[in-house]
C-alpha positions in Angstrom: -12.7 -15.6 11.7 -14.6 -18.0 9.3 -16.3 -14.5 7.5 -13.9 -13.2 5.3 -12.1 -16.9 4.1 -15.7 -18.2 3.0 -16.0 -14.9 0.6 -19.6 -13.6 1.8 -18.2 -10.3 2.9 -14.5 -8.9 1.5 -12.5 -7.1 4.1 -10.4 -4.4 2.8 -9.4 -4.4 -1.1 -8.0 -7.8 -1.0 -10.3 -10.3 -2.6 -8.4 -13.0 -1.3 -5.1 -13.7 0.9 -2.5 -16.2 1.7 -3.4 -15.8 5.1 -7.2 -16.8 4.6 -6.1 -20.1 4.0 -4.9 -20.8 7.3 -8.1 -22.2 9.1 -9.6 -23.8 6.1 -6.2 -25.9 5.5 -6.7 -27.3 8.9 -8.9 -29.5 7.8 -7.1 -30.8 4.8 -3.3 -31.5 6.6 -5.3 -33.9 9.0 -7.0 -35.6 5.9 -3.3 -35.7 3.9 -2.0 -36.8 7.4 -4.6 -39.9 8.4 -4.7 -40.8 5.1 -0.6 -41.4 4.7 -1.3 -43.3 8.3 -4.2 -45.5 6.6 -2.3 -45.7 3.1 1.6 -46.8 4.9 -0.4 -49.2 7.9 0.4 -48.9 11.2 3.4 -51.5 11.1 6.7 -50.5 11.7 7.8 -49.9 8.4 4.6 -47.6 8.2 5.8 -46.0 11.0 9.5 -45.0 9.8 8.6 -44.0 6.0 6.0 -41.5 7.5 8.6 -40.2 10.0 11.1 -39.9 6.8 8.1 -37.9 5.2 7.6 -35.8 7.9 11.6 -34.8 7.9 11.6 -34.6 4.6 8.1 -31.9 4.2 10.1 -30.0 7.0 13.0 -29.9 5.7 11.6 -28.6 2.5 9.0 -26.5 4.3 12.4 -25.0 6.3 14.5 -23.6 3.5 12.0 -22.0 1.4 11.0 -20.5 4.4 14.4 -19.0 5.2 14.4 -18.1 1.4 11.5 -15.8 2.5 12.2 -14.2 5.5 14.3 -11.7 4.5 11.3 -10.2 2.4 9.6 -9.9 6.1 12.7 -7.3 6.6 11.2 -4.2 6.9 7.9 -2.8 4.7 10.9 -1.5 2.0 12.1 -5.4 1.5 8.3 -6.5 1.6 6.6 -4.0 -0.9 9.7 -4.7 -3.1 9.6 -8.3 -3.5 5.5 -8.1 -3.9 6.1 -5.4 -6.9 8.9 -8.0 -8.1 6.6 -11.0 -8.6 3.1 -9.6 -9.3 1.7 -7.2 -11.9 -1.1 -4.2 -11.8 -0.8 -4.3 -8.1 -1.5 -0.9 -7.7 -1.5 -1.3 -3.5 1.9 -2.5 -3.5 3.3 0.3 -6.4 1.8 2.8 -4.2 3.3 1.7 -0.5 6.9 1.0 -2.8 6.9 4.3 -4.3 6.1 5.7 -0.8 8.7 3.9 1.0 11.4 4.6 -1.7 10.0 8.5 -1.8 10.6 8.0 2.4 14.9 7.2 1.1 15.0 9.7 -0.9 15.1 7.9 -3.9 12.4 10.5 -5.6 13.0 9.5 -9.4 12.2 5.7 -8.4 9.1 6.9 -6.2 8.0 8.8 -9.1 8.3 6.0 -11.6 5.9 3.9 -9.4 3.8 6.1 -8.6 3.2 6.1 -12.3 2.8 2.1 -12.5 0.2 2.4 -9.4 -2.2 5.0 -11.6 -1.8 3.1 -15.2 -2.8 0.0 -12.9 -5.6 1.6 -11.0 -6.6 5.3 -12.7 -8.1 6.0 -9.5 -5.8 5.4 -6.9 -6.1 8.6 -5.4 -2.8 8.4 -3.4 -0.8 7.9 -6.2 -1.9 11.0 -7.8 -1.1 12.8 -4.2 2.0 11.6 -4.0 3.1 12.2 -7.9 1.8 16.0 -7.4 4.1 16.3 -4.5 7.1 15.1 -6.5 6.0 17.5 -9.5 5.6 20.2 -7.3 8.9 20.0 -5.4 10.5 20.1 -8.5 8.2 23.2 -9.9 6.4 21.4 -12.5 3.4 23.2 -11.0 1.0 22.4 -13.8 1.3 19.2 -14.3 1.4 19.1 -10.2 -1.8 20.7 -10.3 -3.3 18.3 -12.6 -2.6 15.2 -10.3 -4.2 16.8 -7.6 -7.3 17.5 -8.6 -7.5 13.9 -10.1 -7.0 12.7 -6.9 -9.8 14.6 -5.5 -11.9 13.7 -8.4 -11.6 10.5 -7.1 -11.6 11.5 -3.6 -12.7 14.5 -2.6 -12.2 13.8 1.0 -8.3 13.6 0.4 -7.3 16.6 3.8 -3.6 16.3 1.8 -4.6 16.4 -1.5 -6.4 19.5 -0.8 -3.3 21.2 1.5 -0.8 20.1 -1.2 -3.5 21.8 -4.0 -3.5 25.2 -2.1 0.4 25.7 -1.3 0.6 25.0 -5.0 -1.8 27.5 -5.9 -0.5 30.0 -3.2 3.0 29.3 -4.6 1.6 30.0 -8.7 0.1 33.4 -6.8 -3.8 32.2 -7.2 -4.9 33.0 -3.8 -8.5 32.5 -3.9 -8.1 28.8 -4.7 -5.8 28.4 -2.5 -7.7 29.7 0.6 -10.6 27.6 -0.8 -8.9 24.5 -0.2 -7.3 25.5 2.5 -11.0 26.0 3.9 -11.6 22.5 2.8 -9.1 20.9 4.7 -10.0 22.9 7.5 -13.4 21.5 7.5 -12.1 17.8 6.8 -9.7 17.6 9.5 -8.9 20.6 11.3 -5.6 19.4 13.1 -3.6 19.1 9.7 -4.2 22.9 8.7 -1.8 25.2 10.5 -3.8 27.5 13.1 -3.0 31.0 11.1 -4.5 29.9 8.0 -7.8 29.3 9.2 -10.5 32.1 8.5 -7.4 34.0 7.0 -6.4 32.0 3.6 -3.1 30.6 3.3 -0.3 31.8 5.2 2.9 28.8 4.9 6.2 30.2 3.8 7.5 28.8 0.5 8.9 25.2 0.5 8.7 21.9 -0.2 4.7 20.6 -0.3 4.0 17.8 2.6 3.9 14.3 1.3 0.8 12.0 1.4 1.9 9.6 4.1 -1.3 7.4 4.3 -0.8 3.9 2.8 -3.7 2.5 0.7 
């Protein structure tokens, strides 16, 4: 539990986190608390003006947490509010433009998918997930591009790689098409539909599959 507050090893992107001040704070709420004991006596007057304290740091403690809970919501609410009050968070751009692309609300998801890559040029997802919106609208070139970016920077990406070869089967460039359709195969053979293996690319026309994974 101690590992990750005290910064020796970094779990996940997040170099720190509201929650890895839980434990440590223990420490310091029973030094604030003894000392306001030590400081107001033990008397009985010392007695009520720390109970009025007490009310008083709950009551406050109380409303801004109702103030927050409706950001707990649902992930749409959360990854809103977090895009809201920071900047460059290229996590929380990426999981809002999913969730809004997940509503429907494709010219929003797009616009954030945007912010994600100018905050972190290699945020692989992002680039998915942009080539997906390019490509369901037919911008196939500039669909294209985003792909392969994203498997610059990851070449392990199984949807990048699917999404690359429906495009290319769709532009009529067949060989590179059943090359990453190959790929995929290779990667992570339960994501490539059975008849396209050992035979190229074989999906009727339509609208590309979205990267779903959250990073």
């Amino acid at each position: 539990m101690l590992v990750p507050v005290i910064g020796l090893v970094q779990v996940g992107e997040q170099a720190y986190a509201d929650r890895y001040t839980y434990l440590p704070s223990i420490g310091l709420y029973l030094a604030v608390g003894c000392g306001l004991r030590l400081l107001l006596g033990g008397g009985r007057m010392g007695q009520r003006a720390l109970l009025l304290i007490t009310l008083a740091v709950s009551v406050c403690l109380t409303i801004v947490s109702r103030g927050n809970v409706p950001h707990w919501k649902d992930n749409y609410s959360l990854f809103g509010q977090a895009v809201a009050v920071t900047e460059h968070n290229h996590v929380m751009e990426h999981n809002y433009g999913l969730e809004l692309y997940n509503r429907g609300q494709k010219e929003k998801a797009e616009k954030y998918f945007r912010m994600s890559i100018v905050s972190k040029p290699e945020q692989h997802g992002s680039h998915t997930n942009l080539g997906v919106i390019l490509a369901e609208r037919r911008q196939y070139d500039e669909a294209i591009k985003h792909f392969l970016l994203s498997l610059q920077y990851n070449p392990t990406n199984v949807n990048a790689h699917l999404n690359l070869a429906k495009v290319y089967q769709l532009t009529g460039r067949i060989p590179e098409a059943r090359r990453h359709f190959s790929i995929a195969a290779e990667l992570d053979p339960t994501k490539v539909p059975r008849r396209t293996k050992g035979r190229g690319p074989a999906i009727e026309p339509g609208r590309v599959n979205p990267n779903d994974a959250k990073e």
